[in-house]
Chimera marker file (.cmm) of the C-alpha trace (Angstrom):
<marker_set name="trace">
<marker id="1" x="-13.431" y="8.154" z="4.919" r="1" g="1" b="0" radius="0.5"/>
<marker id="2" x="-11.507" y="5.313" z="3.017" r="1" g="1" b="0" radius="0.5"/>
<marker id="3" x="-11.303" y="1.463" z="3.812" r="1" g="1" b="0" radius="0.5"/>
<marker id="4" x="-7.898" y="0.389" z="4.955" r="1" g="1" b="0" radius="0.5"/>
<marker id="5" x="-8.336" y="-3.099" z="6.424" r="1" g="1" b="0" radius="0.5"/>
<marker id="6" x="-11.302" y="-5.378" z="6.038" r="1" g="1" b="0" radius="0.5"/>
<marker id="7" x="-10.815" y="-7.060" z="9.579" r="1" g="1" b="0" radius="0.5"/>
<marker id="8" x="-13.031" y="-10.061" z="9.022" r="1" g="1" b="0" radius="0.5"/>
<marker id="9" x="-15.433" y="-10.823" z="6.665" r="1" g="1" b="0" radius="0.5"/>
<marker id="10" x="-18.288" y="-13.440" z="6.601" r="1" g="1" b="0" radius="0.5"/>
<marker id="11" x="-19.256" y="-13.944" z="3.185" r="1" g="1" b="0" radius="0.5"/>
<marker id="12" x="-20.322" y="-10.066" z="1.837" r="1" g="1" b="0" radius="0.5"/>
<marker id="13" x="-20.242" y="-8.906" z="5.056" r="1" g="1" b="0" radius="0.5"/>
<marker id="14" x="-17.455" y="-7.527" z="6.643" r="1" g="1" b="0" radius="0.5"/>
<marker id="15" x="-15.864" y="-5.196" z="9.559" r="1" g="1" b="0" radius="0.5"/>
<marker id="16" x="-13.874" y="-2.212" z="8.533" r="1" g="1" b="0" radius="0.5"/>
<marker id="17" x="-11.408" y="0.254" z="9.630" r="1" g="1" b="0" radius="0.5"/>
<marker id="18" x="-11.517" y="3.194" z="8.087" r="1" g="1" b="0" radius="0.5"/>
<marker id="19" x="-9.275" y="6.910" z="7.762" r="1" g="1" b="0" radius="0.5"/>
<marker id="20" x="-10.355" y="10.117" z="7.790" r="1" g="1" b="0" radius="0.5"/>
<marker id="21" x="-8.740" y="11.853" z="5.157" r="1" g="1" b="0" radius="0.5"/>
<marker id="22" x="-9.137" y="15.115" z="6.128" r="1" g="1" b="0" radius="0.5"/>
<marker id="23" x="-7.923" y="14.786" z="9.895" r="1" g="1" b="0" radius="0.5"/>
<marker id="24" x="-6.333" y="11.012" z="10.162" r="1" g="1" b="0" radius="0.5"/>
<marker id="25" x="-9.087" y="10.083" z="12.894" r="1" g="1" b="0" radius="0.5"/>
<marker id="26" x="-9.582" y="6.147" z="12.379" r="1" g="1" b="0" radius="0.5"/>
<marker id="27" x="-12.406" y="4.449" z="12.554" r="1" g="1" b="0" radius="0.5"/>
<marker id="28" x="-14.241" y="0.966" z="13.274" r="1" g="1" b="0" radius="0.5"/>
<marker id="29" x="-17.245" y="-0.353" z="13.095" r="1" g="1" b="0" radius="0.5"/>
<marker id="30" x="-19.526" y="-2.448" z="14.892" r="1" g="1" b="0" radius="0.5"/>
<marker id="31" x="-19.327" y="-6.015" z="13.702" r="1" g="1" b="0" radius="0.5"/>
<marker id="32" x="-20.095" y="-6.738" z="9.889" r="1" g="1" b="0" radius="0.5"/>
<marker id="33" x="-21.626" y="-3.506" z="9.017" r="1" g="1" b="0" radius="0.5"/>
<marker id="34" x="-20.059" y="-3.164" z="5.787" r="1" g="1" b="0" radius="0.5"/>
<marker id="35" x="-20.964" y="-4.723" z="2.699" r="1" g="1" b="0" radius="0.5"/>
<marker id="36" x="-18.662" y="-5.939" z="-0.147" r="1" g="1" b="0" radius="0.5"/>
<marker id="37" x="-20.281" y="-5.271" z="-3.024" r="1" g="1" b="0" radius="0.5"/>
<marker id="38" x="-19.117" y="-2.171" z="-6.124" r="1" g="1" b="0" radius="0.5"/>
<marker id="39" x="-22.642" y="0.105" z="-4.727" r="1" g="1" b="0" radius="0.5"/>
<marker id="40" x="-21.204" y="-0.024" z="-0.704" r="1" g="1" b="0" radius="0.5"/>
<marker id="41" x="-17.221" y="1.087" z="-1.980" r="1" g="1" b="0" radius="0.5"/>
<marker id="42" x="-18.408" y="3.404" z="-4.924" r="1" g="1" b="0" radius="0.5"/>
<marker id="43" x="-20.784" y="5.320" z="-2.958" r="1" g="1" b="0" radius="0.5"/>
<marker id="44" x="-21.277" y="4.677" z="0.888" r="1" g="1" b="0" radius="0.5"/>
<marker id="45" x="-18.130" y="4.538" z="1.588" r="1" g="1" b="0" radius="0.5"/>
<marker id="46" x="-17.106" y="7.794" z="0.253" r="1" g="1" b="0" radius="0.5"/>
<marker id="47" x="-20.225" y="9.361" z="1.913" r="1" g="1" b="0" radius="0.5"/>
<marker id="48" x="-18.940" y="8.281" z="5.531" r="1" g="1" b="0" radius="0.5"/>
<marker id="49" x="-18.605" y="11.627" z="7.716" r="1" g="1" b="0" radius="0.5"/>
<marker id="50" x="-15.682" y="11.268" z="10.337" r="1" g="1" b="0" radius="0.5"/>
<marker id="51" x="-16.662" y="11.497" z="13.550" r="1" g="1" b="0" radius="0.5"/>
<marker id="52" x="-14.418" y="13.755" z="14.762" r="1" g="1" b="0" radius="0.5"/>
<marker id="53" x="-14.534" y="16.524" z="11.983" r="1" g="1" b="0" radius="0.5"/>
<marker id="54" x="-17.381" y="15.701" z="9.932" r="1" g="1" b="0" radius="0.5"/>
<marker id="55" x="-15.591" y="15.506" z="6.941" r="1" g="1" b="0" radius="0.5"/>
<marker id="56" x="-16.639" y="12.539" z="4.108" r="1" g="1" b="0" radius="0.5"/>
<marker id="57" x="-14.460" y="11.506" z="1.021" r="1" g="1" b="0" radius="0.5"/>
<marker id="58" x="-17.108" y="13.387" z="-1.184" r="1" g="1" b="0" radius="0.5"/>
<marker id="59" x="-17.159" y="16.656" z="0.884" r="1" g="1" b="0" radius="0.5"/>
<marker id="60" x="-13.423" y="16.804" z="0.152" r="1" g="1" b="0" radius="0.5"/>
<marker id="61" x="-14.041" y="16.354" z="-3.359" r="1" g="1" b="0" radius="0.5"/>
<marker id="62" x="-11.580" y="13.689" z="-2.852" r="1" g="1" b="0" radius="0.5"/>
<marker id="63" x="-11.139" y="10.974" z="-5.452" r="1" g="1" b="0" radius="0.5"/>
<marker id="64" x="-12.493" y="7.671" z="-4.378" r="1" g="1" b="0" radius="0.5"/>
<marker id="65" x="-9.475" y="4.978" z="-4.031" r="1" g="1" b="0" radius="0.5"/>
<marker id="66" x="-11.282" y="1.902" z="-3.582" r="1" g="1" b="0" radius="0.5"/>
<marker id="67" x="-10.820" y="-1.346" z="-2.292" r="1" g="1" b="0" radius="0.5"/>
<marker id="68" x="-11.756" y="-4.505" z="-4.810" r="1" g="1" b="0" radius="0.5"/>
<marker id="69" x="-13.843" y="-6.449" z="-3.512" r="1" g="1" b="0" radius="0.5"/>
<marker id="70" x="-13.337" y="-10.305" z="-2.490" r="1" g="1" b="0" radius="0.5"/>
<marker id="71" x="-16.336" y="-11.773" z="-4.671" r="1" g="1" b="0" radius="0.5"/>
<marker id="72" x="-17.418" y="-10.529" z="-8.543" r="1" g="1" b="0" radius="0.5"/>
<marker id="73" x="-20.812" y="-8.888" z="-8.696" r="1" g="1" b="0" radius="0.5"/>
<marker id="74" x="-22.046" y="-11.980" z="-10.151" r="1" g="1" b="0" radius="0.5"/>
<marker id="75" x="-20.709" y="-14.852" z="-7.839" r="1" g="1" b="0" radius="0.5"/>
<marker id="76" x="-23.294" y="-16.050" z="-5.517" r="1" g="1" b="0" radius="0.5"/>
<marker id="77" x="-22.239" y="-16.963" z="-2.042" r="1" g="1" b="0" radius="0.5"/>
<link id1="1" id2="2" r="1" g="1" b="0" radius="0.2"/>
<link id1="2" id2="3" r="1" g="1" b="0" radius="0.2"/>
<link id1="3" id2="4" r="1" g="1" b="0" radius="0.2"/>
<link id1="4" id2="5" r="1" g="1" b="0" radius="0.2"/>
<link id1="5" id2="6" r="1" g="1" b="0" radius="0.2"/>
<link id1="6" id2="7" r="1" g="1" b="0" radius="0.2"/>
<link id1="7" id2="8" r="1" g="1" b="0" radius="0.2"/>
<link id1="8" id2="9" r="1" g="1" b="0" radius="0.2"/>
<link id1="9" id2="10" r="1" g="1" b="0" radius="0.2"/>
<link id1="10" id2="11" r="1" g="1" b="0" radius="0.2"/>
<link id1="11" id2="12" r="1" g="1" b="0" radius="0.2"/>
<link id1="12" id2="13" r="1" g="1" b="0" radius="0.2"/>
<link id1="13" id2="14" r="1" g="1" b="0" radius="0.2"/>
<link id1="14" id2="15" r="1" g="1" b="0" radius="0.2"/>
<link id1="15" id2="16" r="1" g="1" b="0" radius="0.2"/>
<link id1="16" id2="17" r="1" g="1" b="0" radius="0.2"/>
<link id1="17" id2="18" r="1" g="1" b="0" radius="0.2"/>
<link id1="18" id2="19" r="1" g="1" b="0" radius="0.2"/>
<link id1="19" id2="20" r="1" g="1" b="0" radius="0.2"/>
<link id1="20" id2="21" r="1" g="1" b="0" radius="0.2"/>
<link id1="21" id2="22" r="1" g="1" b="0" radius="0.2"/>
<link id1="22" id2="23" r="1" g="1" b="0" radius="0.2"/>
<link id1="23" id2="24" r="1" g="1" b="0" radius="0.2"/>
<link id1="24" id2="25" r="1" g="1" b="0" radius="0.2"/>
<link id1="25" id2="26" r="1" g="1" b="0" radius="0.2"/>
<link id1="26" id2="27" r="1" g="1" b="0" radius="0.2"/>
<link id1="27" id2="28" r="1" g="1" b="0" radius="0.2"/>
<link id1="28" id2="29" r="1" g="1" b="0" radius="0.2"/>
<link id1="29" id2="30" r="1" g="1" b="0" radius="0.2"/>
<link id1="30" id2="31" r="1" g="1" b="0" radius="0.2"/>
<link id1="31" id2="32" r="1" g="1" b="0" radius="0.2"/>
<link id1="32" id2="33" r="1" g="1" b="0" radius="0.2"/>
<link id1="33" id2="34" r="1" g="1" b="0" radius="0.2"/>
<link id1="34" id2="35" r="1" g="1" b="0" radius="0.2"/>
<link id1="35" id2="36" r="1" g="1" b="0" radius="0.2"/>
<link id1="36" id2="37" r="1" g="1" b="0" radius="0.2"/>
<link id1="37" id2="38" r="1" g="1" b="0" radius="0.2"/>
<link id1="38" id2="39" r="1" g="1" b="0" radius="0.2"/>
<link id1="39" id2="40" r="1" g="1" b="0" radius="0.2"/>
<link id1="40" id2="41" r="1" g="1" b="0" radius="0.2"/>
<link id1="41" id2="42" r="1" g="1" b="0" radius="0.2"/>
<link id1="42" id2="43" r="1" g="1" b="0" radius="0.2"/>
<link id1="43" id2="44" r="1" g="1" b="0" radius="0.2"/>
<link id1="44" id2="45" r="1" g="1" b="0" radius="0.2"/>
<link id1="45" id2="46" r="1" g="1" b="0" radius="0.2"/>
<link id1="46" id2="47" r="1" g="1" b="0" radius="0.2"/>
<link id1="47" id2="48" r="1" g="1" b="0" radius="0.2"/>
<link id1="48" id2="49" r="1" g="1" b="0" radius="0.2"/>
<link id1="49" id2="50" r="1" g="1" b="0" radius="0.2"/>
<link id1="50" id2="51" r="1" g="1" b="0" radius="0.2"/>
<link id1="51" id2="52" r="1" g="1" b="0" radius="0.2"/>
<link id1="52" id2="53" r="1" g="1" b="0" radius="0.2"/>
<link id1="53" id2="54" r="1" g="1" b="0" radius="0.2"/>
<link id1="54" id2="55" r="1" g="1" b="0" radius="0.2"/>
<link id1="55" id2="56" r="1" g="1" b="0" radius="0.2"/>
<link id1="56" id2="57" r="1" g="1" b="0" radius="0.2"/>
<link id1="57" id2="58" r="1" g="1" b="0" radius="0.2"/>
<link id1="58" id2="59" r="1" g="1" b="0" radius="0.2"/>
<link id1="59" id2="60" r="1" g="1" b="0" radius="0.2"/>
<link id1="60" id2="61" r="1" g="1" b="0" radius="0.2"/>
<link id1="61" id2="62" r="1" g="1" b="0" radius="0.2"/>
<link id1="62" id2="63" r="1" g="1" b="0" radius="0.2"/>
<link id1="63" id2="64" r="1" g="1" b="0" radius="0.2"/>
<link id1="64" id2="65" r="1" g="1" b="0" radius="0.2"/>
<link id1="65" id2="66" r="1" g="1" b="0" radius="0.2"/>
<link id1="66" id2="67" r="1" g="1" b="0" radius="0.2"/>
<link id1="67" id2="68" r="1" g="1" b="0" radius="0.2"/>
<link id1="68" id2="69" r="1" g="1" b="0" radius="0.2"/>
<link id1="69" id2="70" r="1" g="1" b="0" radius="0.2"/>
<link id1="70" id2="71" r="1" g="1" b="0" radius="0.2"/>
<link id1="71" id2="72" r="1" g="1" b="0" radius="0.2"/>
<link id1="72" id2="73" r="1" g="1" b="0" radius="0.2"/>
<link id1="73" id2="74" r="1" g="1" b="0" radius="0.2"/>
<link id1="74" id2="75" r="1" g="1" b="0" radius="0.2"/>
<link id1="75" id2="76" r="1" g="1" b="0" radius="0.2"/>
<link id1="76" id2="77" r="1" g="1" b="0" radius="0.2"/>
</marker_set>
């Protein structure tokens, strides 16, 4: 799965809508379940499965083309 629109975002949290590169399916979730920090996009993202055919950004052996994040790793908010 990748990230293609943070809908809203409340300080580090955030909801997402995310693609399915292997099939196109998109995706939301619930709320602010994602979090925008480098450990979230560099390695949970990518480890998503698509609901519809399983498939993950790593499984593809897909490079991961991430979204920056809003804050630096060091900013406290």
């Amino acid at each position: 799965m990748k990230l293609i629109e943070k809908i809203k975002q409340s300080r580090r949290d955030f909801q997402g809508k995310y693609e399915c590169q292997s099939c196109g399916n998109i995706e939301t979730d619930n709320g602010y379940d994602s979090y925008d920090d480098d450990f979230y996009h560099d390695n949970v993202i990518p480890a998503m499965k698509c609901k519809k055919c399983g498939e993950s950004t790593n499984s593809l052996k897909l490079p991961n083309n991430r979204v920056a994040t809003k804050y630096e790793a060091s900013e406290v908010i």
